[in-house]
N, C-alpha and C positions, 0 to 999 in steps of 0.2 A: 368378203374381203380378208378375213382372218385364214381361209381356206386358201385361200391364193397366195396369203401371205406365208403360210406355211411351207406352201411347195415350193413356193420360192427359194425360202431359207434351206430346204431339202437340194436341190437343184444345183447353188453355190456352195453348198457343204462350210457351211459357215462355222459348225462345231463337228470336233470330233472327240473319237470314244477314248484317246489317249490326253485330251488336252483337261485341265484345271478350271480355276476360277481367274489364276495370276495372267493363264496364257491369251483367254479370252479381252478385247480389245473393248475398250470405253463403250462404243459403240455399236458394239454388237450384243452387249449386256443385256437391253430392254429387249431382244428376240427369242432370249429362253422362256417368256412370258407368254409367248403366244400361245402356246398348249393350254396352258392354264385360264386365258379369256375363253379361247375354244370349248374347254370343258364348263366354264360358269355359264357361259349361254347356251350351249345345247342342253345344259337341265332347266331352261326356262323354255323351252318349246311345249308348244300347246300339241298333244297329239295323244290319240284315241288309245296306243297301247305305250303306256306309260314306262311299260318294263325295258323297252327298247331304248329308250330316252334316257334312262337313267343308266343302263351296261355302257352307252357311248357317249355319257357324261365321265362315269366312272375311268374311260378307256383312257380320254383323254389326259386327267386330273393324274393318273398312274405315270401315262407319259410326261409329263412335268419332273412329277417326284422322283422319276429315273433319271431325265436328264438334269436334272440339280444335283442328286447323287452322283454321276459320274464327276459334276463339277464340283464334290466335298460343298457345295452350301446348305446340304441338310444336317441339322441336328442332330448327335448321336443318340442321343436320349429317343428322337423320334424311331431310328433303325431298330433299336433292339426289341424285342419279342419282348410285352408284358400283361403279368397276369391280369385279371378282373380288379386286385388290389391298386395295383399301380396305375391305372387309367385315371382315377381324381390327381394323382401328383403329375402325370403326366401334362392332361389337360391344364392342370395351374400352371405349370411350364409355360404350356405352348399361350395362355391368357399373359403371361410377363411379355415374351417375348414379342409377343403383336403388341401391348400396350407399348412396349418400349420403343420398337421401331416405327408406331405412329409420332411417338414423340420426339422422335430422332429425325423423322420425316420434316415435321412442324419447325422445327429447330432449323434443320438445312434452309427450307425456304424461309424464313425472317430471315435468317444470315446474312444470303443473296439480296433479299429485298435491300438488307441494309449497306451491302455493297455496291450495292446498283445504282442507290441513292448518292452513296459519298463518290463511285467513280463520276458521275455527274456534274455535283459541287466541283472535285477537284479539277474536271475540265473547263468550268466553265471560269473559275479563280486562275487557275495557271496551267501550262502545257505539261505532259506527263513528262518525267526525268527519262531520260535514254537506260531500255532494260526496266522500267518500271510495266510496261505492257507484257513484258515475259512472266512479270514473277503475278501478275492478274490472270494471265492464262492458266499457268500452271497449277495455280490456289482453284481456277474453276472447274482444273481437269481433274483435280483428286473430290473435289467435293461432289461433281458429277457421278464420278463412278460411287462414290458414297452412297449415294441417293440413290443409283440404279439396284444397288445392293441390295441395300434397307427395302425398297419395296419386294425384289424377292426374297427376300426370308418374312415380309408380312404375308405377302402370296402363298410362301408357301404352310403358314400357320392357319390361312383362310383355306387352304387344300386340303389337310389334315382335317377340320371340322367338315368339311362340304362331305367327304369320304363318308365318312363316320354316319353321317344325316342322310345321303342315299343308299348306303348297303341297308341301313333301318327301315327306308321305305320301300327300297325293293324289297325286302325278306317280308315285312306287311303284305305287300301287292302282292307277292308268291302266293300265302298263307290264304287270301284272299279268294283269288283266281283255284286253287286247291279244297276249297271249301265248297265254290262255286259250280267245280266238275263231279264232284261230289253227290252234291245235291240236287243240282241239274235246274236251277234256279238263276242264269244268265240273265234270262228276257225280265224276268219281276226285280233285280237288283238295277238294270239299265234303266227301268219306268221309274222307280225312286229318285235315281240319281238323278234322271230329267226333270220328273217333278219338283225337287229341292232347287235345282237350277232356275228354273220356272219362276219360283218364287221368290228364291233371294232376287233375281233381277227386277222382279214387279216391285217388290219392296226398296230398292234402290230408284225405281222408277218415280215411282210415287214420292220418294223423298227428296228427290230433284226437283220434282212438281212444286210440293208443299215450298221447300226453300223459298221459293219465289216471292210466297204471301205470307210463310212465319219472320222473312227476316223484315226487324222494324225497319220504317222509315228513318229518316233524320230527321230528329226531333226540335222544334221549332220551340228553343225556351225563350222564358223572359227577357235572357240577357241579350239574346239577338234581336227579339223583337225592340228592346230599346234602344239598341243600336239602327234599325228599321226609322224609332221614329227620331231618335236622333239625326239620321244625314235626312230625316225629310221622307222615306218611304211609304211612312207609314205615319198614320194618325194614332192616337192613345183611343179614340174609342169605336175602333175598324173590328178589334176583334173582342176584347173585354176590356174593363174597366182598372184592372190590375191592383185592386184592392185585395191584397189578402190576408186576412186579420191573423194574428199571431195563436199558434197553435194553445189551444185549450185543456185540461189534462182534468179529468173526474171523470164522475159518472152521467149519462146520457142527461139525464133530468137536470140537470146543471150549468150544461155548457148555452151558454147565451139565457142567463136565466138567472134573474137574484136570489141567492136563497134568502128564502122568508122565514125558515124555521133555525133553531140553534145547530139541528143536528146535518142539516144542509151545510150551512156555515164552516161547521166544522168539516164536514167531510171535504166541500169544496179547497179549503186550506192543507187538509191530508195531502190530494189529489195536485199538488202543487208543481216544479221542476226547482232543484233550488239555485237556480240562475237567473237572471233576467231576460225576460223575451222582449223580440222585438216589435219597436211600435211602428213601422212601419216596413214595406218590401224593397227589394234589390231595385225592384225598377224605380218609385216613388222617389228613394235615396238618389238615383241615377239622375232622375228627372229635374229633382231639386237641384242638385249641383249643378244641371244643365244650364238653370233659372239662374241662379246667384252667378254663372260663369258672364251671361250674357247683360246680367244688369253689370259687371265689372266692367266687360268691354264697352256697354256704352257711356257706362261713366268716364273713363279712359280717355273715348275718343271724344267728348263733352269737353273733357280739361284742357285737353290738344287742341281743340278748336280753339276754346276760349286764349289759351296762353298765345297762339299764330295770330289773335284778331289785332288789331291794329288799335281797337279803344284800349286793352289791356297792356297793350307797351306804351299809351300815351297816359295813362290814368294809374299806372303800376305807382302804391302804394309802397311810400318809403319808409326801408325796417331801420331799428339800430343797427348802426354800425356802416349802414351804405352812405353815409354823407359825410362830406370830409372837413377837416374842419376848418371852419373860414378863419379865426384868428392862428393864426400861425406864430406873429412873432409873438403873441403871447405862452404860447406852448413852447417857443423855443427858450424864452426868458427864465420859463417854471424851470427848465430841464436845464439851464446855467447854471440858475440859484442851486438846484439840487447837487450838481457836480460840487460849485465851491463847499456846500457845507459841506460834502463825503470829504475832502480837502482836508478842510479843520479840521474835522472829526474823523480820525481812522477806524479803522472798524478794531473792536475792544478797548479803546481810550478809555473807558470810563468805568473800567474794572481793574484797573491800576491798584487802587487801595486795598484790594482784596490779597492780593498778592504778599506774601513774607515782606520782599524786597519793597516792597513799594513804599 
């Protein structure tokens, strides 16, 4: 597909050797790429003469790096000739400059995401202002071509290393094959090579096998089991007893065993934790609480019973305060007499003489 898509692009004359970065259109951006897919996949082809594979990876990856040059998107620092010294500053370079355009990349797309989002919101609250769709166009045509960019100047910092990493292994494979004619040692260097193949895959074999019975099961603990016997699944004594006494800490001759001598005693108290263990297990605890949950609710529905029966609304024992009170005009006489004496008596009358004036 990449190969058809090429000649296509050939075909239409989509770029030429006089035009720029500026002249080239939004859209036809993402097609200077295509050289540079073409060259990463043809160095992943599996094939028996490796040198061939790697000249027509190489071919392709050059072809890129020219037509980005003629379009000024490469890097001057990358063009110039440098020595053995200059390749660590180099390389630091071209490690910013991919680092940065990933995160220029990452950047553009949240932007979008969060544009995408708010054009949304605001369609869905009110209709767009007349001339507000133009200037959302135009914000996605520059950021577009933003993004077409940034990916090829990370393309082409990932061209740069790919180069680098195959003329290394061709000039290997040369070195190789050169040693090979040499010696006249082809057929015994191919039997190795099969051999070693032979064997990594047996051992990959086998370890696919193995996966099957090293990886554990799902482990069936107490806390599910008592959830088992809580909805009902399961019985408390289906699988064990669930007794597990609280971990013990000393020496062998000790543990479930009184010591009878001073020096047992002691050592047994050495051999201590200095926390408190527990007296009983997660399930027990579980269980318990299960116990006290279900005597609440029967107690509950006991008192509901009794309070809806009919003897307990006929027989309802009377408290203070529910009976009202039969003399009346006597309570109303008490509450007279007490207004007239506030009457007579104002409130602080009778702290008159305390006063200068008084």
């Amino acid at each position: 597909m990449l190969k058809k898509c090429e000649e296509m692009i050939g075909k239409l004359g989509l770029f030429s050797a006089n035009e720029t970065k500026d002249d080239i259109s939004t859209t036809n951006l993402k097609y200077l790429l295509v050289p540079y897919y073409l060259g990463e996949l043809t160095e992943r082809i599996a094939q028996e003469d490796r040198i061939q594979i790697l000249k027509a990876s190489q071919a392709k990856l050059k072809e890129f790096i020219s037509f980005c040059e003629a379009m000024e998107l490469v890097p001057e620092d990358e063009l110039e000739s440098s020595t053995h010294a200059d390749l660590r500053a180099k390389k630091i370079g071209r490690f910013k400059r991919q680092k940065a355009a990933e995160s220029k990349l990452l950047e553009i797309m949240e932007r979008k995401e969060r544009r995408g989002r708010s054009t949304r919101a605001s369609a869905l609250s009110a209709p767009v202002e007349a001339g507000g769709e133009e200037d959302l166009e135009d914000d996605s045509g520059e950021e577009e071509r933003e993004a077409w960019l940034t990916t090829i100047s990370l393309a082409l910092c990932k061209t740069f290393d790919l180069l680098e990493m195959l003329k290394k292994e061709e000039e290997m494979l040369l070195a190789v094959r050169e040693r090979q004619a040499q010696e006249g040692d082809d057929e015994f260097s191919q039997s190795i090579l099969d051999e070693r193949a032979k064997k990594a895959e047996a051992w990959h074999r086998d370890s696919a096998t193995r996966a099957r019975y090293t990886k554990p099961a799902t482990p069936i603990t107490c806390a599910t089991f008592a959830q088992d016997v809580i909805e009902g699944r399961a019985q408390v004594s289906e699988a064990h007893d669930h007794k597990h006494q609280p971990m013990i800490f000393g020496p062998a001759s000790l543990i479930n065993k009184n010591p009878t001598s001073e020096r047992e005693r002691m050592a047994a108290q050495v051999f201590q934790p200095n926390y408190r263990l527990p007296t009983m297990s997660i399930e027990e605890a579980g269980l318990k609480e299960m116990e006290i949950m279900n005597n609440w609710q029967e107690m509950n529905a006991k008192l509901m019973e009794e309070a809806n029966s009919s003897w307990y609304k006929d027989n309802k024992i009377p408290r203070p305060g529910d009976e009202e009170d039969e003399d009346d005009d006597a309570a109303e006489e008490k509450a007279r007499a007490w207004d007239d004496w506030k009457d007579d008596n104002p409130r602080g009358a009778g702290n008159k003489k305390l006063t200068p004036c008084g």
